[in-house]
C-alpha positions in Angstrom: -0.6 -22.7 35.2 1.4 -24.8 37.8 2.2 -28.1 36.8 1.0 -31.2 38.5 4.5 -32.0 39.5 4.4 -28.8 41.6 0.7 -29.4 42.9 1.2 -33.3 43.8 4.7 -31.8 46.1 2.5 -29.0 47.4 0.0 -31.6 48.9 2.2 -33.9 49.8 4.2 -31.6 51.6 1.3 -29.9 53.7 0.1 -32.8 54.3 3.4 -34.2 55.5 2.8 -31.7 58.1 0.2 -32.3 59.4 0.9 -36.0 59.8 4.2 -35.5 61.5 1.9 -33.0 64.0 0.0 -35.9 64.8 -3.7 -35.0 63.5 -4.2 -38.3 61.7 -3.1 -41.2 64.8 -6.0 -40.6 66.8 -7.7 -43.2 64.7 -5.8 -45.9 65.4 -6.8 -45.3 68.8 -10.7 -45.2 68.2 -11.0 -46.0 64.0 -12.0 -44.5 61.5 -11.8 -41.5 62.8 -11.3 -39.2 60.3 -11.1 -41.2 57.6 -12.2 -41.8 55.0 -10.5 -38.1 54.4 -10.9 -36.2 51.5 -8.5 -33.6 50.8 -8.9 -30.8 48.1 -6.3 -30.4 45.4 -4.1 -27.1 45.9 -4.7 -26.2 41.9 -7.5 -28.1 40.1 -8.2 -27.5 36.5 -11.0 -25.0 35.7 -12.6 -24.2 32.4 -9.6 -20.7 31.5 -7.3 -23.7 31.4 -9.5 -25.9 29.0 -10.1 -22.7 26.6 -6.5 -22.0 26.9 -4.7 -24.9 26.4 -7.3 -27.7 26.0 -4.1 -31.2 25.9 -2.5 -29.1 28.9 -5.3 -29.3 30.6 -7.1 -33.0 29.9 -3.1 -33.8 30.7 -2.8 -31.9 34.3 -6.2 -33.5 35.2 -5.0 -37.1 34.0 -1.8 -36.1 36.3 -3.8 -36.1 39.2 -5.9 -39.5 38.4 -2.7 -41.0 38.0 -1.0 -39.5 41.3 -4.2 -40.9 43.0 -4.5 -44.6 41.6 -0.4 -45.4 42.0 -1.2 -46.1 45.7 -3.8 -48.6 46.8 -6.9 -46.7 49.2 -6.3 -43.6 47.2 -9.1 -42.4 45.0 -10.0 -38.5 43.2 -12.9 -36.8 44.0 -14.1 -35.8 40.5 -16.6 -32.4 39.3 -18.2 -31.9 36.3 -17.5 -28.4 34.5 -19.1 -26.9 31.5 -16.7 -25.2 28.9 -18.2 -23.3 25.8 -15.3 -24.5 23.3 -15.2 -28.1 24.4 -18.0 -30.5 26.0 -18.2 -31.1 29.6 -15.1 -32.1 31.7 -14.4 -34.1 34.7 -11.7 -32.5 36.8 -10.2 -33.8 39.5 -11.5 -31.4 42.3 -9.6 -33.8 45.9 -8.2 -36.9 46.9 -9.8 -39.4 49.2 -7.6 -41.7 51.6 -9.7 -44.2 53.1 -7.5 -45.3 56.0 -4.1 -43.5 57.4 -2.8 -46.9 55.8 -3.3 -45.2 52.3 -2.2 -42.1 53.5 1.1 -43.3 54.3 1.5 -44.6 51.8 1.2 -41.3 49.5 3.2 -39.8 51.8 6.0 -41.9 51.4 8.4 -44.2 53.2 8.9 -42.1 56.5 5.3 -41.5 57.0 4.9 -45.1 56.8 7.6 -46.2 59.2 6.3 -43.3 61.7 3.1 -45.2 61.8 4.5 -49.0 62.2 6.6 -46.6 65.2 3.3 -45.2 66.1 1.4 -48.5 66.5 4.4 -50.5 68.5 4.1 -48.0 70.9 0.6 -47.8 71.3 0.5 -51.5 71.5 3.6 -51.4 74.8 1.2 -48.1 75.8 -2.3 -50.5 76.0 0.2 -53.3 77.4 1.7 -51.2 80.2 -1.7 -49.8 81.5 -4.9 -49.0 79.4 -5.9 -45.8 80.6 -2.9 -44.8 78.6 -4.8 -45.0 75.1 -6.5 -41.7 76.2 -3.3 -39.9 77.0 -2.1 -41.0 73.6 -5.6 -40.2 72.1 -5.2 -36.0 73.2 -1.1 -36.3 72.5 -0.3 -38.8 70.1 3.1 -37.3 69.4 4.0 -39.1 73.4 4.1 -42.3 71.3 7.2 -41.4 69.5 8.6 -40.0 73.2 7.7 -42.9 75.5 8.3 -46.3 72.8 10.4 -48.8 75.0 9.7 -47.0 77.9 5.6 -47.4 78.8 6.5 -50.4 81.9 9.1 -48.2 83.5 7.0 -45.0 83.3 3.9 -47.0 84.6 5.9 -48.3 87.3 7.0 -44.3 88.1 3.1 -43.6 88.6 2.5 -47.0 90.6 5.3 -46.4 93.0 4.1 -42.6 93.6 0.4 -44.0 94.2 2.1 -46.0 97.0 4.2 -43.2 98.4 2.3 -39.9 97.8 4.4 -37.1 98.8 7.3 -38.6 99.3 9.7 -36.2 100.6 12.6 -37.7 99.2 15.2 -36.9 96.8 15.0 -38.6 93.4 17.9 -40.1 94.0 16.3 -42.6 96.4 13.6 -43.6 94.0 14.5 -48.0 93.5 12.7 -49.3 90.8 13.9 -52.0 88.2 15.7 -50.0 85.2 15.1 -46.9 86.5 17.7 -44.6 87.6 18.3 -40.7 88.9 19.6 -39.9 85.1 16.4 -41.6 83.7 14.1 -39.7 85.6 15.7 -36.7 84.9 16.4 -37.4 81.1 12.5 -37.8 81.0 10.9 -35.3 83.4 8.2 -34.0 81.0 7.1 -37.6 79.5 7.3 -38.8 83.2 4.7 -35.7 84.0 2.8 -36.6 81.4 2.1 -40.2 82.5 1.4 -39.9 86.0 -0.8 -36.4 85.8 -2.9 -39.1 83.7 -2.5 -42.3 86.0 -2.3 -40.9 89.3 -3.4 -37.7 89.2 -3.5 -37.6 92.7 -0.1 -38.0 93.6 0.4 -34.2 92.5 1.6 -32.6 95.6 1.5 -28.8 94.3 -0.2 -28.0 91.2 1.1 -24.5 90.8 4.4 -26.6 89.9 3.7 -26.8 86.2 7.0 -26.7 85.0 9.5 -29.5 85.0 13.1 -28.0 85.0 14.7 -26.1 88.1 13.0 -28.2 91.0 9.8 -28.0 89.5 8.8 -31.7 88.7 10.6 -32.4 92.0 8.0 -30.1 93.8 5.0 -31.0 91.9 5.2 -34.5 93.0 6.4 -33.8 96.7 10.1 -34.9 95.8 12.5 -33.0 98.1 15.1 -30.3 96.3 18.7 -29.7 96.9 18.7 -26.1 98.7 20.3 -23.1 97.3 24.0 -22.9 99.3 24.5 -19.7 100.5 28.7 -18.8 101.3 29.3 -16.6 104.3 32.3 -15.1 106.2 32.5 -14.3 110.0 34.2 -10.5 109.8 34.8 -11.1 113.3 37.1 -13.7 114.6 35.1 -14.3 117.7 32.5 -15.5 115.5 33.9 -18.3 113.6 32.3 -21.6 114.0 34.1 -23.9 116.1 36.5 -21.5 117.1 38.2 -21.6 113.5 36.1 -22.1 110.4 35.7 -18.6 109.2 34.9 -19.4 105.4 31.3 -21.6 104.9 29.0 -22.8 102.9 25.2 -23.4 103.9 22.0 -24.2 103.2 19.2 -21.2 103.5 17.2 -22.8 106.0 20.5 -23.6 108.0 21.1 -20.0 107.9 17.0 -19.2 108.4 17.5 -21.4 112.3 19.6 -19.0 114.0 21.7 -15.7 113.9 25.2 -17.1 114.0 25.6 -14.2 116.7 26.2 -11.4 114.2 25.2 -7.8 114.9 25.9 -6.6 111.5 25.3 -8.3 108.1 26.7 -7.4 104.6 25.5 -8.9 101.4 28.1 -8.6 99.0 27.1 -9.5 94.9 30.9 -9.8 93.8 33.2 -12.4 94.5 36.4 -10.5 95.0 34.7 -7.6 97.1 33.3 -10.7 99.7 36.4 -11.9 100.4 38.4 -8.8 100.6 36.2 -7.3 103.0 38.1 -6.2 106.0 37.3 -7.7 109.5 34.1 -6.2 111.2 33.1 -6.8 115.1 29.6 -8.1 114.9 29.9 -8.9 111.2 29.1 -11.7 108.9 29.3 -11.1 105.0 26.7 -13.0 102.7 27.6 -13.9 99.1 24.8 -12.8 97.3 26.1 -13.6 93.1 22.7 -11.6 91.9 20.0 -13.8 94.2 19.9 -11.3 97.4 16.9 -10.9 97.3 16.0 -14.9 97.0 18.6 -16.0 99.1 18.0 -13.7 102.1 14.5 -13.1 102.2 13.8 -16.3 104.0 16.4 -15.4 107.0 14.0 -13.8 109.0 16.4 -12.6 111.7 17.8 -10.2 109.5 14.7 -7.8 110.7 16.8 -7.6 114.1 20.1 -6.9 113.1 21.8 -4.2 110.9 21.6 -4.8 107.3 24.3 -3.4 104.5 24.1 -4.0 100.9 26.9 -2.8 98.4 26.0 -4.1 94.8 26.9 -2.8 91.2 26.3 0.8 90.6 24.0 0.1 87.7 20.3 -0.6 87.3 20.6 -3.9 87.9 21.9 -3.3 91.4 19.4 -0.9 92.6 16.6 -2.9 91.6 18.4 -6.1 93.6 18.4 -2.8 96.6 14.9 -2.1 95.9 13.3 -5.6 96.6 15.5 -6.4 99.5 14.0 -3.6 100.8 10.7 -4.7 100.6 11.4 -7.8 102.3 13.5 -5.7 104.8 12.8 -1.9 104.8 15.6 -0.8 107.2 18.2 -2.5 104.5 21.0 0.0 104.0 23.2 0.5 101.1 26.9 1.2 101.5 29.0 2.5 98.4 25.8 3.0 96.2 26.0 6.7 95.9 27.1 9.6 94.4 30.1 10.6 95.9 31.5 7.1 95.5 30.6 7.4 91.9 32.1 10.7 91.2 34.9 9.9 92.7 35.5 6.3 90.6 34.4 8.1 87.6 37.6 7.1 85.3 36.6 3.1 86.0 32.9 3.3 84.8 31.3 1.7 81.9 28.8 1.3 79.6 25.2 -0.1 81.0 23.3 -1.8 78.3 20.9 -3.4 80.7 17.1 -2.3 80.4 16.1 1.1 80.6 14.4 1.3 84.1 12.4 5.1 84.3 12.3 4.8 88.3 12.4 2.8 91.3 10.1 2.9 94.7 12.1 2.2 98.1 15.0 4.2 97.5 16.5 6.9 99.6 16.7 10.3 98.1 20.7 9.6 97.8 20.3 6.5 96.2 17.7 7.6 93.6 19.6 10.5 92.7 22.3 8.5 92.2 20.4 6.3 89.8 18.9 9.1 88.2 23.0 10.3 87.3 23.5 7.0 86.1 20.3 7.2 83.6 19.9 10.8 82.7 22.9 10.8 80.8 23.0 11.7 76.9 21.6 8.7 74.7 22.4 5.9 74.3 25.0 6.2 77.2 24.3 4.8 80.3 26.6 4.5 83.1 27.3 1.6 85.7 30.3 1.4 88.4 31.2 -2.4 89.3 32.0 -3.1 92.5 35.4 -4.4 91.8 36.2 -0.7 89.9 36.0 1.3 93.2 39.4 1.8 95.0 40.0 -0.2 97.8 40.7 2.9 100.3 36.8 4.0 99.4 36.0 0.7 100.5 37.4 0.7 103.6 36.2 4.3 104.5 32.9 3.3 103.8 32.7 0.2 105.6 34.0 2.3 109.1 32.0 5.0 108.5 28.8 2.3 108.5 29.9 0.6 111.3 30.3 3.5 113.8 27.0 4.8 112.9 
């Protein structure tokens, strides 16, 4: 049978729990909520453990009156069970808490500092604004989150209300004690409180995360752009006469064709800026966000468009989307002749398996399909950096007098 020691831990413990979850706070918000509670013991005596061990027994079930009645509000719930050895017993059959007060209290000395924690906050929470006693009533575990911070957060929602849509960076928000960092140290609890208080300062409710831009977009906040690094292949095409080298924003890039003819998107860092010069030519530094990058430059539709990624699956899945967004995209160094002829300098591709891919040329997919098809578990991919340098260049002619 397990001993009361073991049975008082086990209740203690899932009750623990369910207290540091936050079921029980909710009636300090609107008492007495669900108290007074009555909890079933995790091993009550029954009548095998009277016939038995009969002083085992009576002795477990005094263990549990005596677990109940060393903290004040705490009180057994009591059956009575017929044995045929001995006379009727009372067991001890749950334990009633009649306030969270009393449960604290059997929970021990962190439970009861996590409500005096609980209650300061709610009382800076009521303070602050009090619509916020409902936001704490559906997530009481924002109490712990938010303590010391209720006026600044309120003061977030109130200068939203005032500025809806603020395009702005967060940077420019000037309130007293709040800062960039602040903001951004407490996107989610700063969500949380003005979904509730201003609910209609969201400016995009498809934004429903709050990392990457997306508290910045929910509320109308501007977002730095993603910087895009090109180089002019052609001298004649360097900005200002000089400035060959730059960095962009996409919608920079989006206005106007910097007068190229020919554009190359390049996924490697040493491949962009080895590139050899190119009338007409601009290269685009794609670092594995092609696809995102470019698919907003809508002038690429008028003007030659070269790829040259890994060989791998990786890189003819970035091929395959850019093409959606631009169907006469054309790969350069992505097929099989480059590959069996850099065959010594491939690796090991331990990316997903991929079976196929739509919006590939015949070329490229049977290049893919040589990468794939080989003998489990080997899979083959060709960086772009592995290819010789004389392929590169013979490629790159042969692309431009086509």
């Amino acid at each position: 049978m397990t001993s009361i020691t073991d049975g008082v831990a086990e209740l203690r413990s899932r009750l623990l729990k369910r207290f540091e979850r936050g079921e029980f706070y909710g009636t300090c918000i609107e008492p007495p909520g669900m108290f007074p509670l009555i909890v079933p013991v995790p091993r009550q005596v029954v009548a095998a453990d009277f016939r038995r061990d009969y002083a085992m027994a009576r002795k477990d079930n005094r263990a549990w009156i005596d677990a109940a009645a060393a903290h004040d509000g705490v009180r057994t719930v009591q059956k009575i069970i017929g044995t045929r050895l001995h006379s009727d017993q009372d067991v001890v059959t749950g334990l009633e808490f009649d306030s969270i007060d009393a449960l604290a209290r059997f929970l021990g000395a962190k439970a009861k500092k996590d409500l005096a924690t609980f209650r300061q906050s709610l009382a800076e929470a009521a303070s602050a604004d009090p619509g916020l006693r409902d936001l704490l009533l559906a997530d009481p575990l924002l109490a712990f989150e938010a303590g010391g911070h209720w006026m600044r957060l309120v003061s977030m929602a109130g200068w939203l209300k005032r500025r809806p849509n603020p395009c702005c960076f967060l940077r420019e928000v000037d309130l007293p004690g709040i800062h960039t960092k602040y903001i951004e140290k407490r996107r989610s609890l700063s969500r949380a409180v003005i979904d509730h208080l201003a609910p209609e300062c969201i400016a995009d409710v498809s934004e429903t995360g709050v990392t990457d831009g997306g508290f910045e977009r929910r509320y109308g906040f501007r977002v730095p752009e993603f910087l895009i690094r090109l180089r002019t292949l052609d001298r004649s095409l360097a900005v200002a006469g000089r400035y060959t080298d730059l960095t962009v924003t996409v919608s920079d890039l989006a206005a106007a064709n910097p007068g190229a003819t020919i554009v190359i998107a390049v996924e490697n860092l040493k491949c962009f800026l080895a590139l050899p010069d190119v009338p007409g030519a601009i290269a685009i530094m794609g670092s594995g966000c092609a696809v995102t990058v470019l698919e907003r430059v809508l002038w690429l539709g008028g003007i030659r468009l070269l790829y040259w990624g890994d060989m791998d699956r990786d890189g003819f899945r970035i091929l395959a989307s850019l093409r959606k967004r631009f169907p006469h995209t054309e790969s350069i160094l992505m097929d099989r002749s480059t590959l069996l002829a850099s065959l010594e300098f491939c690796g090991d591709d331990d990316g997903s398996l991929i079976e196929s891919l739509l919006l590939l040329t015949p070329e490229e997919e049977a290049t893919f399909q040589h990468l794939s098809n080989l003998a489990p578990p080997r899979k083959l991919r060709l960086e772009q950096e592995r290819i010789p340098f004389t392929l590169v260049r013979q490629a790159i002619q042969r692309a431009v007098l086509d």
